[in-house]
N, C-alpha and C positions, 0 to 999 in steps of 0.2 A: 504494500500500500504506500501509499505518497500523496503529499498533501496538490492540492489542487485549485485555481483561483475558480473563484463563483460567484454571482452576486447573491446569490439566499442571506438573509439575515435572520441571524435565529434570535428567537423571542421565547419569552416565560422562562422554562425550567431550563431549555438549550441555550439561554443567554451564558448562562454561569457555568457551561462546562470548560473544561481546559481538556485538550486535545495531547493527547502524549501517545509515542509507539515504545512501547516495552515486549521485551521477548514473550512469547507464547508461554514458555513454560512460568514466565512469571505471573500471566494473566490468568494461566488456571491454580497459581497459588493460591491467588487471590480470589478466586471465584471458589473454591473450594472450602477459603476457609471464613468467607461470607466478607467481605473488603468487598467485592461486586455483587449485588444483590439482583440487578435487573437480568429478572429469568429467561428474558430473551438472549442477553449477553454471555449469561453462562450457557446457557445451550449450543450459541455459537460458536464458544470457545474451547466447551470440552468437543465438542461434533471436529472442531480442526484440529485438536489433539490429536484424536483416536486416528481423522483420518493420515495423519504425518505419522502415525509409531507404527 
């Protein structure tokens, strides 16, 4: 992934995120031990786990 110019402006709860690329296996540490709570996130991230091992 790689960041990308766009005109979207994100509003409400998307104003206040901060956008960071950390390693896979960091992101399902963190999803695992509840640090990422949105179940669509974690879904996604252990599904690219399983499919990389």
């Amino acid at each position: 992934l790689e960041k990308i110019d766009h005109d979207y402006v994100r509003s409400g709860e998307e104003a206040d995120l901060e956008m960071r690329f950390i390693p896979l296996a960091t992101a399902v540490e963190a999803a695992i031990s509840g640090k990422i709570r949105n179940q669509i996130a974690v879904t996604a991230l252990l599904a690219a786990y399983v499919a990389r091992s």
